[in-house]
C-alpha positions, 0 to 999 in steps of 0.5 A: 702087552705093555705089563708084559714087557715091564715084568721081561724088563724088570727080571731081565736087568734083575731090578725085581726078585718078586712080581706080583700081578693081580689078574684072572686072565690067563693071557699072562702066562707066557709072562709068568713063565718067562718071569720065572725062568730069568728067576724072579719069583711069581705072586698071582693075587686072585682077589677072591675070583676063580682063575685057570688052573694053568695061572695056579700052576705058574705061580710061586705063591697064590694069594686070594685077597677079599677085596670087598674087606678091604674096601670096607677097612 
């Protein structure tokens, strides 16, 4: 809840014109929606995991990081 009114604070007072949010839990897509709406533009970072297609659909952009790589760098 706490990341959710931080994304509604920030695109609200247009501080942030891009949100990345690194998660697989489609509990943040009433955030998504809302980020979008007020106009930011919304990153969703998988980390190599599978996640709804309704977090897919509310995205601007998909990255799909390979964590263990990056780690081992």
């Amino acid at each position: 809840m706490h990341i959710g009114l931080d994304v509604a604070s920030l695109t609200l007072n247009k501080i942030a014109d891009v949100i990345v949010l690194v998660t697989g839990d489609s509990d943040f897509v009433p955030v998504m929606k809302f980020a979008r709406r007020e106009g930011a533009q919304l990153f969703l970072v998988t980390l190599g995991h599978g996640v709804r297609e309704s977090l897919e659909k509310h995205a601007d952009l998909l990255l799909d990081v390979d964590i263990e790589r990056i780690l081992t760098m």
